[in-house]
TORVOPA-6270 format. One line per field, with one value per residue (C-alpha): residue in three letters; z, x, y. Coordinates in nm, 2 decimals, decimal comma, padded with zeros to 4 digits, m for minus. Each point is the difference from the previous one (the first is absolute). Last residue first. Example, Ala and Ser with C-alpha at 12.3 -4.5 7.8 and 13.67 -1.06 7.14 Angstrom:
residues 2
r: c(SER ALA)
Z: c(00,71 00,07)
X: c(01,37 m00,14)
Y: c(m00,11 m00,34)
***
This chain:
residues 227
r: c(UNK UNK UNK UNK UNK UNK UNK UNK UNK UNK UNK UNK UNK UNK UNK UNK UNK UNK UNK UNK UNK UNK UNK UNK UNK UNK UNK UNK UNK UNK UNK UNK UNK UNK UNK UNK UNK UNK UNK UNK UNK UNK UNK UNK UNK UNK UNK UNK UNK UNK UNK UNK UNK UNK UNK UNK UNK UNK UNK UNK UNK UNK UNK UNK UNK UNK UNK UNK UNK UNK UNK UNK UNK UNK UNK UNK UNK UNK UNK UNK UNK UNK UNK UNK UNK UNK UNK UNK UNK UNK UNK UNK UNK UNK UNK UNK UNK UNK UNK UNK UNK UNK UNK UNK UNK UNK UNK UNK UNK UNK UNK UNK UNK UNK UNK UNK UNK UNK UNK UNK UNK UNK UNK UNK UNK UNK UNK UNK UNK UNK UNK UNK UNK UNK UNK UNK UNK UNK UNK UNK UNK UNK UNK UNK UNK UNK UNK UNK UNK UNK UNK UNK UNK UNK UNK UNK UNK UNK UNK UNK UNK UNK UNK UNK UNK UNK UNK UNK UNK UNK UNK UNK UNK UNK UNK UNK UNK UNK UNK UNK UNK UNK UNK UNK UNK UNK UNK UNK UNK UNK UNK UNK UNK UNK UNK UNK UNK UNK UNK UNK UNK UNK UNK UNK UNK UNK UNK UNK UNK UNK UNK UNK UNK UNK UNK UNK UNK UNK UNK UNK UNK UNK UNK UNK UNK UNK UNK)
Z: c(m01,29 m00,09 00,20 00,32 00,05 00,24 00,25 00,11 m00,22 00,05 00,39 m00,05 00,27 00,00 m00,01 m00,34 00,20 00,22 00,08 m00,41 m00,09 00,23 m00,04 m00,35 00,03 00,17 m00,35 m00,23 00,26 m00,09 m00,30 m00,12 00,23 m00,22 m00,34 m00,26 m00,20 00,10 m00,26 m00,02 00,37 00,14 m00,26 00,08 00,38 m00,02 m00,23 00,23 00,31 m00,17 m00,14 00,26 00,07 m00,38 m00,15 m00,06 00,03 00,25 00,27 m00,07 m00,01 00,35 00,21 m00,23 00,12 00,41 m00,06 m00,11 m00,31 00,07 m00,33 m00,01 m00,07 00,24 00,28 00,24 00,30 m00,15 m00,33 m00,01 00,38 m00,06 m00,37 00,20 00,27 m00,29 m00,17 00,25 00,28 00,22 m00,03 m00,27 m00,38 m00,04 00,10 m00,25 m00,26 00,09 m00,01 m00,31 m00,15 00,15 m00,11 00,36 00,14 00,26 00,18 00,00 00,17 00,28 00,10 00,26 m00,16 m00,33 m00,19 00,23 00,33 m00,10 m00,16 00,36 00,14 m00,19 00,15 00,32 m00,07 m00,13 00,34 00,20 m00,21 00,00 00,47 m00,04 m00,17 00,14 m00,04 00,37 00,05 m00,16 00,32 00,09 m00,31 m00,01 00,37 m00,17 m00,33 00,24 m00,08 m00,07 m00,40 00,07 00,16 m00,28 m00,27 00,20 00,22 00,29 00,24 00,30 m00,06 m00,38 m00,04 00,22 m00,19 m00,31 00,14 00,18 m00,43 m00,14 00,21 m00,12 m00,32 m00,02 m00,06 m00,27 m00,08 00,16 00,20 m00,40 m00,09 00,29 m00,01 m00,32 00,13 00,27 m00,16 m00,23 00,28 00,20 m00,10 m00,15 m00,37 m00,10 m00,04 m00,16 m00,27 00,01 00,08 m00,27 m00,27 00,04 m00,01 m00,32 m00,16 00,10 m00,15 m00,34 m00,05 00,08 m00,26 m00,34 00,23 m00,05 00,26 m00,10 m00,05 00,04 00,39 m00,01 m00,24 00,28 00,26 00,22 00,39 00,24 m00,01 00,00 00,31)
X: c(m02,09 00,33 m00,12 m00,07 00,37 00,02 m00,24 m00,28 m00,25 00,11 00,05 00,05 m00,12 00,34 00,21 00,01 m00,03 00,28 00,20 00,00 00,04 00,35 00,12 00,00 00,16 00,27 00,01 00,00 00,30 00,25 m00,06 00,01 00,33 00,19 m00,13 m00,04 m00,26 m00,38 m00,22 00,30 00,04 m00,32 m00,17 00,38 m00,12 m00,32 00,13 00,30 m00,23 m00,27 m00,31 m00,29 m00,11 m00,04 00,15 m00,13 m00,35 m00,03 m00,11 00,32 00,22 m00,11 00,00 00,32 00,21 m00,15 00,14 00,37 00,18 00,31 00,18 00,42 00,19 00,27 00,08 00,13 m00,23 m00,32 00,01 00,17 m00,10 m00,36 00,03 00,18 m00,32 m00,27 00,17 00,03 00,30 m00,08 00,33 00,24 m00,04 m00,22 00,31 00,23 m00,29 m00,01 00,37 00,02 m00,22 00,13 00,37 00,21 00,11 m00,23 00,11 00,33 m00,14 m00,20 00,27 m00,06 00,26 m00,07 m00,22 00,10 m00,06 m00,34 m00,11 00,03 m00,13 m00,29 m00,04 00,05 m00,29 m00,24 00,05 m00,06 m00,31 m00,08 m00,01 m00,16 m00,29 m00,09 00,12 m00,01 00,21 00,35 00,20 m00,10 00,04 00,38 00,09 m00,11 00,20 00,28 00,19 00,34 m00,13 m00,26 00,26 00,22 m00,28 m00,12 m00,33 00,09 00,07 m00,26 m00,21 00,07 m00,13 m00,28 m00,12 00,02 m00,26 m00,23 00,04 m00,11 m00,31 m00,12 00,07 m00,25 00,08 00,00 00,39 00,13 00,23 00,19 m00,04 00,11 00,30 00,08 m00,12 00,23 00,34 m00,08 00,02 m00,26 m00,31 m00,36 00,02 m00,16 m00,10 m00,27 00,00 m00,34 m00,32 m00,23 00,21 00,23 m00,38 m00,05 00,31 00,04 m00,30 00,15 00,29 m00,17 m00,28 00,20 m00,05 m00,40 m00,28 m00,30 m00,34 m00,25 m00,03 m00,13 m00,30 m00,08 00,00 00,34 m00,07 00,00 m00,41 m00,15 m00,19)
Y: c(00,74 00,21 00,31 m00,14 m00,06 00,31 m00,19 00,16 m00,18 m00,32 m00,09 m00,37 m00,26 m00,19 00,31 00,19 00,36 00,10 m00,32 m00,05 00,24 00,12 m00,36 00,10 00,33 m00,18 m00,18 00,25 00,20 m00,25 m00,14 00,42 00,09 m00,28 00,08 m00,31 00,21 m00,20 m00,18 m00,33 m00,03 00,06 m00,29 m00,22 00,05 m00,17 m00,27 m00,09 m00,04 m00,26 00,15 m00,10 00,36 00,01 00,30 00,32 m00,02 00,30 m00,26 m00,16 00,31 00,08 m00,36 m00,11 00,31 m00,05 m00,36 00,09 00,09 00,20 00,12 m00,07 00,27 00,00 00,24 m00,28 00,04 00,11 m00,17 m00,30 m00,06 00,03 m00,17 m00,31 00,04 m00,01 m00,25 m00,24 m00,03 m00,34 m00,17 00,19 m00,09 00,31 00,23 m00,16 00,05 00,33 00,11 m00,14 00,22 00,29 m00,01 00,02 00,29 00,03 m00,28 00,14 00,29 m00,24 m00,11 m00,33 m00,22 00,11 m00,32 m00,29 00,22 00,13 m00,32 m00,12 00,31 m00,08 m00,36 00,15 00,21 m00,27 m00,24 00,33 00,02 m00,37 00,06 00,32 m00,10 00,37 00,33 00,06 m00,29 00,13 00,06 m00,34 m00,16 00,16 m00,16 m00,33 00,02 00,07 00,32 00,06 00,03 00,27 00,24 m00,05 00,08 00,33 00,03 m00,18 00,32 m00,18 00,35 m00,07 m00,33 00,07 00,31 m00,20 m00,26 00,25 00,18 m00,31 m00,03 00,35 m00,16 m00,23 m00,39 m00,26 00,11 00,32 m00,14 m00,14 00,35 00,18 m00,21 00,16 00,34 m00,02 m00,10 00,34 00,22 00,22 m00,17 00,13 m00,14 00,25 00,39 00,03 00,31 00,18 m00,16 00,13 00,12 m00,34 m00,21 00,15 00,04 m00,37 m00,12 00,20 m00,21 m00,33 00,13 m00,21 m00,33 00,14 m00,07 m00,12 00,16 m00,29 00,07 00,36 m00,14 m00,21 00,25 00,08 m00,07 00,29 00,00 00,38 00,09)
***
């Protein structure tokens, strides 16, 4: 039986930024069109982001189910809530006690920024809508980008750890590179298309839960090709 790992001389070829375009022909032609950010409203998928934080998702979903069997899941519902009542309906996501600490800071922001409207949220200029969102308690790139993009409609590129795990052992960037470098590589190779940020990086996920797990699964994978 033939060895899933890449050989040596599979492991000098690097990874081109100029290829970000074609990797996600590939991996679109294998898997079709993902369709993501599972949640019914916008308000969910941004607390879905911050639930979703050092956890799985199957575990965020017992937490959103909670929220909406107790009818929680909307900004005012949130708000006439105790920050205890809301860690218990949040448990199965874990660390529930920061995490309800970390949602009523965003519904904080929430309320300064459009009193709970998530329209004239969307209104604002993109860039500043991010750094607004990275000055709030316990919301990192990865989650503002989450939200930017999956809740709001905006542009932004999601970097996260299953995006360093590929493009690193590709030779792409260093799996070390801070956040903002990562995404500026996506950013700059990549047309600045809405439906393409968001369906690259559910194809991602897709990858890497598929075949570049831990113990890599390299010659079945679609990205095989660029080795």
């Amino acid at each position: 039986m033939r060895s899933s790992k890449p050989t040596r001389s599979q492991k000098k070829r690097k990874l081109k930024s100029a290829q970000l375009g074609e990797v996600y022909a590939v991996l679109k032609k294998s898997f079709g069109h993902q369709a993501w950010w599972p949640g019914d409203t916008p308000f969910e998928v941004m607390v879905g982001a911050i639930l979703t934080q050092n956890t799985a998702w199957t575990n965020v979903e017992k937490a959103i189910l909670n929220l909406k069997k107790a009818k929680k899941l909307s900004f005012g519902a949130l708000r006439r809530i105790s920050k205890k009542e809301l860690a218990q309906l949040i448990r199965p996501a874990g660390f529930f006690n920061l995490k309800a600490d970390r949602l009523r800071c965003f519904l904080d922001f929430l309320d300064r920024e459009c009193r709970g409207d998530l329209q004239k949220l969307r209104l604002k200029a993109m860039p500043d809508l991010r750094e607004k969102l990275l000055a709030v308690k316990g919301i990192g790139p990865e989650t503002a980008d989450s939200m930017l993009l999956y809740a709001l409609g905006k542009r932004s590129f999601v970097i996260d750890a299953y995006t360093r795990r590929i493009f690193s052992r590709h030779g792409l960037v260093p799996v070390t590179a801070h956040y903002e470098t990562w995404r500026e590589v996506f950013t700059r190779a990549l047309p600045g298309d809405l439906d393409l940020y968001n369906d690259y990086h559910a194809q991602i996920v897709r990858t890497a839960k598929n075949y570049c797990r831990k113990a890599p699964r390299c010659e079945s994978c679609p990205l095989c090709r660029f080795f």
